[in-house]
C-alpha positions in Angstrom: 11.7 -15.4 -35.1 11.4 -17.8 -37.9 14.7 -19.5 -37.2 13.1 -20.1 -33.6 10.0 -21.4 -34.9 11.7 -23.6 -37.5 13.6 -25.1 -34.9 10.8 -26.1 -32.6 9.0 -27.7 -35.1 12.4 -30.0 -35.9 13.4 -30.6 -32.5 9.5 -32.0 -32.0 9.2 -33.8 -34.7 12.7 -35.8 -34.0 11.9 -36.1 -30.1 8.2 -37.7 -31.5 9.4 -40.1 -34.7 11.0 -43.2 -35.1 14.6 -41.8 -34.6 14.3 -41.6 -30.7 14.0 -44.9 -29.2 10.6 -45.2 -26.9 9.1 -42.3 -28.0 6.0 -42.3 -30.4 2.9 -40.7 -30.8 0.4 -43.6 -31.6 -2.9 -44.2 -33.3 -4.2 -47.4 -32.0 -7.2 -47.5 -29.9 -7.0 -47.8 -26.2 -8.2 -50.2 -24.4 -11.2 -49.3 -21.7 -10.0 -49.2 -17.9 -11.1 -52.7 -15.9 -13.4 -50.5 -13.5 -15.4 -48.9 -16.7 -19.3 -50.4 -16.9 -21.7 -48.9 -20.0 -25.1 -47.4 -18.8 -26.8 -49.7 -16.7 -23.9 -52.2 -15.8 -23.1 -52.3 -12.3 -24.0 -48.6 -11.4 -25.0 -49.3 -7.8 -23.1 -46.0 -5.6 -22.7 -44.3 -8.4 -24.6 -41.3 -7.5 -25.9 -40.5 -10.8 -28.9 -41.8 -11.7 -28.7 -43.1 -15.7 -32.3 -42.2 -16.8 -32.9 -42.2 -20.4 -30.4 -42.7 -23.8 -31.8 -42.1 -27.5 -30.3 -42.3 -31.0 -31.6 -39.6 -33.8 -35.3 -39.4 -34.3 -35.4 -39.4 -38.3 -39.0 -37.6 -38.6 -41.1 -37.9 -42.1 -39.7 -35.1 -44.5 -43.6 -34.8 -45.9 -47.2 -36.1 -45.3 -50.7 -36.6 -47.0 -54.4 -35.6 -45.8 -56.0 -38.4 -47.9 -59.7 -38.4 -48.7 -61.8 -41.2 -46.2 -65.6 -41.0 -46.7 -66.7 -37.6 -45.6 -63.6 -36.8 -43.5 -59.5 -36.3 -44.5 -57.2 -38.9 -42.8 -53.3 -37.3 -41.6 -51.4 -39.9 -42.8 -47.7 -39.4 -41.5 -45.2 -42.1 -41.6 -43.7 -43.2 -38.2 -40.1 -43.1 -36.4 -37.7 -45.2 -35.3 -36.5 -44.5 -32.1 -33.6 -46.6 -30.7 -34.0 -45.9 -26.9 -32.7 -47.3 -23.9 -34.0 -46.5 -20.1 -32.8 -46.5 -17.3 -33.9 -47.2 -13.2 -37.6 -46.0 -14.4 -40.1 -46.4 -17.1 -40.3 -43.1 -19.8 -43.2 -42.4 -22.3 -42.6 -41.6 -25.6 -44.8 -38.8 -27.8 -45.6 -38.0 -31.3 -47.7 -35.4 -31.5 -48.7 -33.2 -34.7 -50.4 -30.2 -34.9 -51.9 -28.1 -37.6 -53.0 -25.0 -36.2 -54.8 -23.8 -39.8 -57.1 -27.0 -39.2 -57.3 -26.8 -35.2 -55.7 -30.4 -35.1 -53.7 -31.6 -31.6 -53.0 -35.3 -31.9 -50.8 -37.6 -30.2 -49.9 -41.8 -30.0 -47.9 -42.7 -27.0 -45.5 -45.7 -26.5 -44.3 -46.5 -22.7 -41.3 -47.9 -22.4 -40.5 -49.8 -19.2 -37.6 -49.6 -17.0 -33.9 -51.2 -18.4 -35.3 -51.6 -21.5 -32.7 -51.3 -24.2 -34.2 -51.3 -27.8 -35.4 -49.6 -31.3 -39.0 -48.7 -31.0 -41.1 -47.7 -33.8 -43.9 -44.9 -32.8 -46.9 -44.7 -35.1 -48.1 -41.3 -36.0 -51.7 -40.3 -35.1 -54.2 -41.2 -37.0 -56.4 -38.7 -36.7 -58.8 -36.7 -39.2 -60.0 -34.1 -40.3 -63.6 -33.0 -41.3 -63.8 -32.3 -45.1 -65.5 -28.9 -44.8 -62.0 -27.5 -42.9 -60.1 -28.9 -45.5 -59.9 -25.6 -48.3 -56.5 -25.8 -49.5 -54.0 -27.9 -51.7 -51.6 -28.1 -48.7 -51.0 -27.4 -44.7 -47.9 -26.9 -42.4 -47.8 -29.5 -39.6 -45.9 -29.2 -36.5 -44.1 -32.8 -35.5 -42.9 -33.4 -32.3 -40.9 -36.5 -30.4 -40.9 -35.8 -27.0 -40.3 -37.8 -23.7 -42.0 -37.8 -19.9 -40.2 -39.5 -17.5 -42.2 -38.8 -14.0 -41.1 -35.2 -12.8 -38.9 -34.5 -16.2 -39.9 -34.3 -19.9 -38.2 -32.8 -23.2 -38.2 -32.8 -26.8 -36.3 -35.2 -28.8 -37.3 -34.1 -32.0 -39.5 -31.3 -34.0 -40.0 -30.5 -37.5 -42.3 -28.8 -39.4 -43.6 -30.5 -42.8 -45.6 -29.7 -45.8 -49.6 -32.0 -46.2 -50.3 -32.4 -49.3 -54.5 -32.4 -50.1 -55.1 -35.4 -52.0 -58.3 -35.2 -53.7 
């Protein structure tokens, strides 16, 4: 059995090196086919319709309820989305929650139709009334999500650590 195997593996590897003339296994990179188009490009009869395209949503690792007269302010930084759309517009979301603090905020950021670009959604601004806020530190819930007409879905969610400044 090991004879056998030995021999396979030789008669491969001469058949596929240098010794036999037009044979080769190569690394180079091929070169796309002349009817290939990239999202967007000349699509018409396709039958698929190409409707949205994202990179990675980086969301923050950590956040800050910051002290703003009588009231805390959620500050969050925002992300970078790079995005392209396709036949129709999308709308993008960034929501947080903080279910402790009975906080549901959201910015949106529409995006309109063949747009192909890196778009930078701010995170709410919203606050919070001082007598809620009790302790050093709160979980938030981040979420990037999309809406698209009759479709929607998540992109990204995390959940982070506020720090109370005080």
């Amino acid at each position: 059995m090991l004879l056998t195997t030995v021999t396979v593996l030789a008669v491969v590897v001469l058949a596929s090196g240098p010794l036999v003339p037009g044979v080769a296994f190569t690394t180079g990179a091929a070169t796309a086919d002349s009817g290939y188009r990239g999202f967007g490009e000349g699509t018409a009869g396709m039958g698929v319709e190409k409707r949205l395209a994202f990179g990675a949503a980086a969301l923050p690792a950590s956040g800050e309820l910051t002290p703003i007269g009588g009231d805390y302010r959620i500050e969050l930084d925002p992300v970078d989305l790079p995005v392209e759309t396709g036949a129709r517009p999308v709308v993008l979301r960034y929501a947080v929650r903080i279910p402790e603090l009975g906080v549901v905020d959201e910015t949106t950021d529409r995006i309109p139709a063949r747009t192909a670009r890196t778009t930078r959604i701010e995170a709410p601004a919203g606050t919070v009334p001082a007598d809620r806020v009790t302790g050093g530190s709160y979980e938030a819930t981040l979420v990037v999500s999309v809406e698209g007409g009759d479709w929607s879905g998540t992109i990204a969610e995390e959940t982070v650590v506020l720090e109370v400044e005080r």
